[in-house]
C-alpha positions, 0 to 999 in steps of 0.5 A: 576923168575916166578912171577905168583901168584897160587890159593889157597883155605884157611880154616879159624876156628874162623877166625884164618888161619888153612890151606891152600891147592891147587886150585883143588877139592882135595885140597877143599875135603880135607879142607872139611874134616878139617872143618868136625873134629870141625863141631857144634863146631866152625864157619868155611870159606873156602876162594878161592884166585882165586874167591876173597871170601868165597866158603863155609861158616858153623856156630857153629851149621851147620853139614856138611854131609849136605852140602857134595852134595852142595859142590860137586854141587858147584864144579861142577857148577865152572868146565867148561865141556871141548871139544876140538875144531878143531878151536882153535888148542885144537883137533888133530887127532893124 
């Protein structure tokens, strides 16, 4: 049995569990996009269960098209530029 726990993210509207997605940019893009349909209307969280809090947060009044580049930049500020090494046995030639 495979007991390994896979990250998710979770939107919360008005602290009550809307959704819940992979652990992948898409899967943050499209909770984004669910906390874009009430956006002004309700407070909004997105939660990483592999960072162990909120990723993103938005009030009431908050527009999201305004935070869509910081999103992409959070993201992007996570994501580890991957090379691959001779020397860890990441690179072959083949």
């Amino acid at each position: 049995m495979n007991d390994m726990k896979k990250d998710t993210y979770t939107l919360w509207i008005d602290d009550e569990l809307v959704a819940t997605r992979d652990h992948n940019r898409d899967g943050y893009n499209d909770l984004l996009a669910e906390a874009s349909e009430v956006q002004g209307k309700a407070s909004c969280e997105i939660y990483s269960s592999k960072d162990d809090q909120a990723v993103w947060t938005s009030d009431s009044e908050t527009i999201i098209e305004e935070q869509a580049a910081q999103a992409a930049e959070w993201w992007d500020s996570v994501c580890e530029v991957y090379e691959p090494n001779c020397y860890d046995g990441t690179y072959s030639e083949m």
